[in-house]
SEMIVO-638614 format. One line per 8 residues: number of its first residue (from 1); for each residue y, z, x of C-alpha. Coordinates in steps of 0.001 Angstrom, whole numbers, plus 500000, padded with zeros to 6 digits. Layout:
BEGIN
NUM) Y:Z:X  ...
***
This chain:
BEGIN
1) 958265:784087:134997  955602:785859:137252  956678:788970:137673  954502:791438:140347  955083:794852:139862  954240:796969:142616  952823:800170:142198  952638:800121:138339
9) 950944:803388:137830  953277:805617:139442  955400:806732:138607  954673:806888:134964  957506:805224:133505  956145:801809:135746  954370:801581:132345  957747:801171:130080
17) 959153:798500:132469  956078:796576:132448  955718:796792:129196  958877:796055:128330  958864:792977:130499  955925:791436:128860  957961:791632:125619  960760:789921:127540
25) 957982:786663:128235  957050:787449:131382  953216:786959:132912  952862:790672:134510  950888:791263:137627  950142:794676:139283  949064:796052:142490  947871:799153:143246
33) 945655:801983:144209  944496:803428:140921  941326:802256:139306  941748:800117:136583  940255:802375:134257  942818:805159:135301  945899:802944:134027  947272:804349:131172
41) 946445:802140:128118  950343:800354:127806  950057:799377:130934  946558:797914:131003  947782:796116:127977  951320:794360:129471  948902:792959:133081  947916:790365:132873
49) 945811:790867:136170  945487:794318:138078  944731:793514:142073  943116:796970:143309  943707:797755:146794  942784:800992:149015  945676:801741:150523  949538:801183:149460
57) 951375:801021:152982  948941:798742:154161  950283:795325:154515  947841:793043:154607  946210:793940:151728  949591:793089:149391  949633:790102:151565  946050:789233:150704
65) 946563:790050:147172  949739:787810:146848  947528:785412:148358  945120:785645:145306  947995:785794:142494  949664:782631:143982  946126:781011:143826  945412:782008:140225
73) 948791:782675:138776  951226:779680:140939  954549:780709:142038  955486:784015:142258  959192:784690:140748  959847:788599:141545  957872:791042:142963  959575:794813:142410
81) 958573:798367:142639  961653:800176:141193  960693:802924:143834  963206:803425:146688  960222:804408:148781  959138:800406:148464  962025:798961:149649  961338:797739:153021
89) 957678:796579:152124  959246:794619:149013  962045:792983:151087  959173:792004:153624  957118:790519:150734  959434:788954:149701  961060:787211:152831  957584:786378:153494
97) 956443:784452:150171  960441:783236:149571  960782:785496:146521  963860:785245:144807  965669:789105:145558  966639:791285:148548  964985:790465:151995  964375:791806:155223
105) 967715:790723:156692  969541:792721:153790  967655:795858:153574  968962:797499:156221  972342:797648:155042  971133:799102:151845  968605:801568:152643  970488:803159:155710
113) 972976:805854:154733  975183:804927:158319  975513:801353:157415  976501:801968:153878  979636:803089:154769  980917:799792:156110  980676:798954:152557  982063:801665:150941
121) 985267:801147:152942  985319:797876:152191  985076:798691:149152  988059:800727:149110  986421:803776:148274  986631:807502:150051  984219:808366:152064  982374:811219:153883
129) 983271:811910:157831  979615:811282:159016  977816:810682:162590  974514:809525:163031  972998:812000:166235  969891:813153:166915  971067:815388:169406  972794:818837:169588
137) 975731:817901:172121  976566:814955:169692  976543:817666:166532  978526:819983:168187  980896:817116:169174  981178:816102:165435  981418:819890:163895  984029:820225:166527
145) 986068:817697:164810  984735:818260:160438  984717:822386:161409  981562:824260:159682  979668:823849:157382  977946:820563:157708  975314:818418:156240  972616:816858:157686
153) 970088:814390:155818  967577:811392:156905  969456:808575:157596  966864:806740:155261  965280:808562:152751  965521:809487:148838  966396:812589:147160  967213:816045:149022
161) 964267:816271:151640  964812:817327:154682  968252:818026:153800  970089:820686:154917  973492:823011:154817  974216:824017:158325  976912:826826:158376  976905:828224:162072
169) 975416:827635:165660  972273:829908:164513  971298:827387:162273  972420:824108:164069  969756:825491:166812  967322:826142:164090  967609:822641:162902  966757:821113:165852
177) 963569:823327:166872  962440:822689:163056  963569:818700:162893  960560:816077:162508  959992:813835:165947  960750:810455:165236  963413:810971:162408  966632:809627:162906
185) 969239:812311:160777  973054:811715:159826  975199:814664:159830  978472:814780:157388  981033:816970:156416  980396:819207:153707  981771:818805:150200  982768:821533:148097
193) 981668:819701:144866  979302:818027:142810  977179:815024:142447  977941:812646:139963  976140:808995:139439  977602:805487:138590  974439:804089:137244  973601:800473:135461
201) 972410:797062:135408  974168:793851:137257  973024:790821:136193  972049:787542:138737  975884:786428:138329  976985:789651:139961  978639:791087:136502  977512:794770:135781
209) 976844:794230:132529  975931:798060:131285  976968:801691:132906  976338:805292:132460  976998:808511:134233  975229:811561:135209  977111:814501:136460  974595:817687:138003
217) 975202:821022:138015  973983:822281:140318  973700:821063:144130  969930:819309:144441  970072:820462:148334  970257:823810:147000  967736:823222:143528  964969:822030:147088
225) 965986:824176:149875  966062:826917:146989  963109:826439:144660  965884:826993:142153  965660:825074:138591  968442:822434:137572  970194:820479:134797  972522:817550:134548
233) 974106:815663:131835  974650:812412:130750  977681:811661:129335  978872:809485:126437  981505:808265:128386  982424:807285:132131  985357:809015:133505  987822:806396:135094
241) 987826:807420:138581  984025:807285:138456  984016:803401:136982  986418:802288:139344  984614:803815:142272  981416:802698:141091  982639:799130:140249  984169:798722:143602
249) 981219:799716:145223  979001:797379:143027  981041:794364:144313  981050:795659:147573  977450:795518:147934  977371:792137:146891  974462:793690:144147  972630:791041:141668
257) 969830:791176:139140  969060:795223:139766  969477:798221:138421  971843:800541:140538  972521:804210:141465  975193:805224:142957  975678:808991:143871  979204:810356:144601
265) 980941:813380:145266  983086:815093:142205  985657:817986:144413  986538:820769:142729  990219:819146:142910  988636:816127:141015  988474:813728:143866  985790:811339:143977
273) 984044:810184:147221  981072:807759:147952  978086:809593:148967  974870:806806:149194  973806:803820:146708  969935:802986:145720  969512:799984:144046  966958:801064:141703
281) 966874:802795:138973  968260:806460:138327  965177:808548:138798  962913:811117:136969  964149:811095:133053  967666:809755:133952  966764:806136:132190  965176:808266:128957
289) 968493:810463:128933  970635:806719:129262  968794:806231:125470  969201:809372:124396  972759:808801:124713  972965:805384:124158  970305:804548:121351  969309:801553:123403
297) 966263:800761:125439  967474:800618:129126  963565:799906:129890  963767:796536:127194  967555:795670:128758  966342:795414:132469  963477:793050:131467  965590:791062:129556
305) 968453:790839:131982  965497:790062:134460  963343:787259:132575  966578:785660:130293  969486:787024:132000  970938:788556:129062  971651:791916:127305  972674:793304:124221
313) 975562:795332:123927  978374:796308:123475  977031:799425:124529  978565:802939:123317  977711:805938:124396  977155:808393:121246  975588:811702:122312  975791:814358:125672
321) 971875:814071:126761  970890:816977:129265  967869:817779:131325  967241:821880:132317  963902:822614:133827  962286:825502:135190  960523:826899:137832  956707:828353:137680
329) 957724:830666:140186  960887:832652:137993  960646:835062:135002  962547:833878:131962  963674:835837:129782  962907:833415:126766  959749:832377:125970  958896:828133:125545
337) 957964:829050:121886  961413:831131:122140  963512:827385:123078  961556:825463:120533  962496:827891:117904  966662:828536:118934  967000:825105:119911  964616:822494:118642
345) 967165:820935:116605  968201:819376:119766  965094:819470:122218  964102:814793:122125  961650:815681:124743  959703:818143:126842  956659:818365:129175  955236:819636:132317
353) 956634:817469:135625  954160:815609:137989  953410:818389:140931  954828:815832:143578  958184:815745:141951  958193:819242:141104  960703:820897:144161  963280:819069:142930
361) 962943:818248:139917  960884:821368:138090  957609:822823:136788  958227:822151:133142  961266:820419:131659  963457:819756:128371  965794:817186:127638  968243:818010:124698
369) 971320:815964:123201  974241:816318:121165  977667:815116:120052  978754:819003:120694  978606:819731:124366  979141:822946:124087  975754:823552:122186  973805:821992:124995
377) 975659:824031:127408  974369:826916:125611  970996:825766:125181  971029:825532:129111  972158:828777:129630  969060:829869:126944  966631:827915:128971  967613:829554:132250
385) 968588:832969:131941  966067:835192:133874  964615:838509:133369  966960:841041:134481
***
């Protein structure tokens, strides 16, 4: 298999899944616009050839360097990014050279949170009361019917940018002085709850053939909008209503040979409701916390599923993994040295975060696990109580 990997370099765990495909048997290609002798030394070692070009959204270059990879290299069998941000440019690629994966006439439906819920209905699923307006007579129309507050998000876009809790009129008008030209928004009803994730692999006959899930605590509109830290776990186990609503939604999609993410919404009265689906990979440490968890390498399972279709398995979840980070801006009351020392027994990992992911996601994280979630709750609490 010739497998192009877009973007390689960033972020840094591109290096695990091309690495871990090389393993798997595949010939690994990357493009992208690092130097060479930037790439960290795994990944250098898994390309086989690393096509340098000056600027990422700039079509004609990939095309150019496709061009040069079929010369060399002969068919091309996948080209893949992982990175949400990718999707259209991959799905263009890959109409264009007849690439085996999701193209141009299926994107749409995927990337686009208004058209996703034709599929979450047929799916069966519940969903969120959303309309798609980029005006204030149509939002006032819809909060007239959903009542305040209400949400309103990119209709394409990743993570909590640009994402907002509106809660009265003063802020609806607000919104729209503050709103970027050109971006088309979806507004929804809010949710009194929180987000939890339905995340796996389904292989190239449709079956999902491993799952996890993630619940937050915390809401990551607030964590942005709020320059607040966060954690989430990941559990051992699935609860029911989340498999079934994340199975459904799978189908629904019609999803093969990809990693998935689905988010939903976890009420306070336990009621589960579609919220958006990425097929990609959970992001940030949420594939590190999936083998924390799981003792597995999710990184080693992907490539295999990819290059041999096949897994391991059976797969059983074993510890709680959690991830708290923390803010540059806050005082807390307990020094790093302080966490190391009360909780180090359960501390796998720690480090500072990449600057660009850092709103969301923190300054400076840990990732703990256990078979007693209670501890870990604790050790959260330890890691983010502030100076009075």
């Amino acid at each position: 298999m010739n497998f192009v990997f877009f973007s390689p370099h960033f972020p840094s765990n591109g290096a695990d899944f091309c690495d871990r495909l090389k393993k798997a048997g595949a010939t690994v290609l990357g493009i992208g616009d690092a130097p060479y002798e930037a790439l960290a030394p795994r990944l250098k070692n898994a390309l086989s050839e690393y096509y340098l070009i000056a600027d990422m959204e700039n079509y004609d270059l990939i095309y150019r360097a496709m061009g040069h990879f079929i010369h060399k290299w002969g068919r091309i069998d996948r080209f893949e990014s992982l990175n949400e941000h990718w999707l259209d440019l991959e799905a263009g690629i890959r109409t264009d050279f007849n690439i085996d994966g999701i193209k141009l006439d299926y994107v749409k439906n995927i990337k686009r949170k208004s058209r996703m819920r034709a599929s979450f209905r047929k799916a069966g699923v519940n969903v969120i009361a959303q309309r798609k307006t980029s005006e204030r007579s149509g939002a006032l129309e819809f909060i007239r019917r959903v009542g305040y507050p209400v949400v309103v998000k990119p209709d394409s876009g990743a993570g909590a940018a640009h994402t907002y809790k509106i809660s009265n009129v003063g802020e609806l008008d607000e919104f729209f002085r503050i709103k970027p030209e050109g971006m088309s928004f979806v507004m929804e009803e809010f949710i009194d709850g929180l987000v939890v994730t339905y995340d796996g692999l389904v292989n190239r006959d449709g079956e999902i053939v491993f799952a996890a899930s993630t619940k937050y605590d915390d809401s990551i509109m607030d964590v942005v909008n709020k320059n607040k830290h966060m954690s989430y776990t990941c559990r051992p186990d699935i609860p029911p209503e989340v498999e079934e609503a994340g199975r459904k939604i799978v189908k629904a999609f019609a999803l093969k040979e990809r990693f998935f993410h689905i988010e939903l919404f976890e009420t306070r009265q336990g009621k589960i409701i579609a919220l958006e689906v990425n097929i990609r990979p959970p992001g940030a440490w949420m594939p590190d916390a999936i083998n924390y968890s799981f003792d597995i390498d999710i990184y080693a399972e992907w490539a295999n599923m990819v290059v041999q279709n096949t897994v391991g398995g059976p797969f059983k979840g074993k510890y709680f993994t959690v991830y708290a980070s923390r803010k540059d801006h806050l005082r807390y009351r307990h020094s790093h040295d302080d966490v190391l020392a009360a909780h180090g027994d359960k501390v796998v990992h720690h480090q500072a975060i990449e600057q660009v992911f850092s709103r969301a996601m923190g300054n400076y994280a840990y990732q703990l696990r256990s078979r007693d979630r209670q501890a870990l709750r604790e050790a959260v609490d330890y890691i983010h109580a502030e100076e009075a």
